[in-house]
C-alpha positions as CSV (number, residue, x, y, z in Angstrom):
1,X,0.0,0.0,0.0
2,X,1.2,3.5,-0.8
3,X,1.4,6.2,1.7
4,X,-0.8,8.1,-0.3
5,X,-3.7,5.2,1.0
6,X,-3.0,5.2,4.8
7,X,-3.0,8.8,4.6
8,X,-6.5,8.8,3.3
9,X,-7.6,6.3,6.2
10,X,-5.8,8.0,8.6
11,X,-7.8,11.3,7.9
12,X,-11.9,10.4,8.1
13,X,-14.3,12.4,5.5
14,X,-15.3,15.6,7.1
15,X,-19.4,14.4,8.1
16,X,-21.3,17.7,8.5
17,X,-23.1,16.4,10.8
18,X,-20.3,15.8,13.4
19,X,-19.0,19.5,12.4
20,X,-22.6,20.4,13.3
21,X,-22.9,18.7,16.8
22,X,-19.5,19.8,17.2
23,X,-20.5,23.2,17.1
24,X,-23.8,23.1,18.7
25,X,-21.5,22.9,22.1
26,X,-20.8,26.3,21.1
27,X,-24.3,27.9,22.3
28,X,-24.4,25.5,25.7
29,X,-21.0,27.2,26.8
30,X,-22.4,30.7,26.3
31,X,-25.1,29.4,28.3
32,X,-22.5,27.9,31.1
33,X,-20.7,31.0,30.6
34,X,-24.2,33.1,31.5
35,X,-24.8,30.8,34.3
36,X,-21.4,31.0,35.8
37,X,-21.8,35.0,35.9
38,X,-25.4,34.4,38.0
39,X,-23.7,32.0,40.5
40,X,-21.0,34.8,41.1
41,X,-23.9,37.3,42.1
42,X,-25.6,35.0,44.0
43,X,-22.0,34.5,45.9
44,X,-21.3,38.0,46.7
45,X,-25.0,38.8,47.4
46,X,-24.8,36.0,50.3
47,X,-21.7,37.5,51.5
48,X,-23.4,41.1,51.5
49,X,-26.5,39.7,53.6
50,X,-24.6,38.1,55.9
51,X,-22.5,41.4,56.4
52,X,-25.9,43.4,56.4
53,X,-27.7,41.5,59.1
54,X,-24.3,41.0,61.2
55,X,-24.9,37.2,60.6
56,X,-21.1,36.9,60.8
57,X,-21.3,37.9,64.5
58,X,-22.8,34.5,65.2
59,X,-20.0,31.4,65.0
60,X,-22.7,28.9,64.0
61,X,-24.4,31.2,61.2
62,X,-20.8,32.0,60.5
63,X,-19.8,28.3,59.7
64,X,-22.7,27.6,57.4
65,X,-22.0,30.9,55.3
66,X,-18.9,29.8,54.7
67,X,-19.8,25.7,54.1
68,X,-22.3,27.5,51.8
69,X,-19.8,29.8,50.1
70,X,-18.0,26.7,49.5
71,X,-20.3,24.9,48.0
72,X,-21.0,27.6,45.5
73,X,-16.8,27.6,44.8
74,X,-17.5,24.0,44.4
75,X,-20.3,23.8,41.6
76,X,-18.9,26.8,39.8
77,X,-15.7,24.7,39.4
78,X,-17.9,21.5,38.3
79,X,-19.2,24.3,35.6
80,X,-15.9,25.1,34.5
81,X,-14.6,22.1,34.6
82,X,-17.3,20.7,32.1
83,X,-17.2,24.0,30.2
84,X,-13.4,23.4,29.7
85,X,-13.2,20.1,28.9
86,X,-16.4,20.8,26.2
87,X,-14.0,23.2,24.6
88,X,-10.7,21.2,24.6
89,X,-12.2,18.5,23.1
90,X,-13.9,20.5,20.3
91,X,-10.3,22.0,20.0
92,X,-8.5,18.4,19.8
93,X,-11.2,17.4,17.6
94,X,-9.9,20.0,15.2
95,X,-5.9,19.0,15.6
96,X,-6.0,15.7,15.8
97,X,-7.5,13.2,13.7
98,X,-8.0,8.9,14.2
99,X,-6.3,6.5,16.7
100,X,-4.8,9.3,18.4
101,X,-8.0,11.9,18.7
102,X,-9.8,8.6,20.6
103,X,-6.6,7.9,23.3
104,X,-6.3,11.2,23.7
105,X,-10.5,11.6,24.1
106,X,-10.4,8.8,26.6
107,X,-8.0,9.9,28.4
108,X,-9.3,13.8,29.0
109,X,-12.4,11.9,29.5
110,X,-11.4,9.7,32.3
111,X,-9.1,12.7,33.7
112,X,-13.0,14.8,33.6
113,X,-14.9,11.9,35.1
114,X,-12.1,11.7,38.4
115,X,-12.4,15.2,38.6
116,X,-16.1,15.3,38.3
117,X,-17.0,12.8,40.7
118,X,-14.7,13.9,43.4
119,X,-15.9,17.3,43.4
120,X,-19.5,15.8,43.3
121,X,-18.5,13.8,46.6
122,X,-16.9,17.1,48.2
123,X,-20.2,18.9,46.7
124,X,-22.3,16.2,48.9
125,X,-20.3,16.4,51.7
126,X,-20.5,20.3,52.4
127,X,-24.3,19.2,52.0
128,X,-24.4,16.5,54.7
129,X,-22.2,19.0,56.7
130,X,-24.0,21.6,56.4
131,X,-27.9,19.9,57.1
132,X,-26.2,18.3,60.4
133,X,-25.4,22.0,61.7
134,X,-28.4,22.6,60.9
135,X,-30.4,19.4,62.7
136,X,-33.0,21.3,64.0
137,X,-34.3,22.8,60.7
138,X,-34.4,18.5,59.5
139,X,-35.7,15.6,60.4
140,X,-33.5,12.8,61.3
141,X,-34.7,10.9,58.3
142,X,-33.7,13.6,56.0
143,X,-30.3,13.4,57.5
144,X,-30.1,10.0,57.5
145,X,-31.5,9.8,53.2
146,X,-28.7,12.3,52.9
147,X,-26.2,10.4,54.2
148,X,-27.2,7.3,52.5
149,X,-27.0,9.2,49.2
150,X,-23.7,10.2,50.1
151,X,-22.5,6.9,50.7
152,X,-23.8,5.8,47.6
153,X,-21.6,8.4,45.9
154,X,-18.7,7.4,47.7
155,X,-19.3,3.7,47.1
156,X,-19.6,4.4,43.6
157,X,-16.4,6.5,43.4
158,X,-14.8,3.6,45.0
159,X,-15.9,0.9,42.6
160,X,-15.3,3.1,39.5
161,X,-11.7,4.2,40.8
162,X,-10.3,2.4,42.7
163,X,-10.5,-1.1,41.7
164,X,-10.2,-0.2,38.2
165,X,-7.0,-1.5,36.8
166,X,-4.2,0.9,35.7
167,X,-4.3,3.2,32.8
């Protein structure tokens, strides 16, 4: 065979309708993008309240502002995570073509899903944290469904990572 051919099966026929899904991520990061700038005025606005009523002044209130603060830090990296990844694989998409676009796709992708999933687990816990401070607002079975879905998460974290073999 002539390098002319594996060139040509190295380098798939441009389908306009993967260049089409491709860049209908486009509009859902504008959206993230929107999204993300909400979240950051919903941060500062809880920090302003808290100031305002002298909410700070109290050690408990004080401790679920900032769990609550954190949580917000937590889900806006979750967003950018996802929003990032969304845009470097439309950009490796672009540079990199056959075997090496797919090893280099699974590996941002099992990179993403880690990162993901962790910060889904920390997300959770600020939760679980944060409802036990507050025990008299819930009932013991609320805690105890939250806790259960957080063990869930973490029992799935563990199968899925690690006792997965080495990559």
């Amino acid at each position: 065979m002539s390098e002319r051919e594996n060139e040509d099966r190295k380098i798939p026929a441009s389908d306009p309708v993967i260049r089409l899904t491709r860049y209908a991520q486009v509009p859902i990061l504008a959206g993230l993008s929107v999204a993300m700038v909400l979240f950051l005025v919903t941060f500062f606005v809880d920090i302003y309240d808290a100031i305002q009523s002298f909410e700070f002044l109290d050690r408990k209130k004080t401790i679920l502002l900032i769990l609550n603060l954190l949580d917000m830090v937590f889900i806006a990296n979750l967003v950018i995570m996802v929003a990032t990844n969304t845009y470097n694989t439309f950009r490796l998409k672009a540079l990199v073509q056959g075997d090496d676009y797919i090893q280099q796709g699974e590996k941002a992708y099992r990179r993403m899903k880690h990162r993901i999933v962790s910060t889904i687990i920390i997300i959770s816990s600020i939760h679980v944290l944060s409802e036990l401070l507050e025990f008299s607002q819930t009932t013991p079975l609320q805690v105890a469904a939250l806790l259960g879905f957080h063990l869930v998460l973490l029992a799935t974290y563990v199968v899925t990572n690690v006792f997965k073999s080495s990559d």
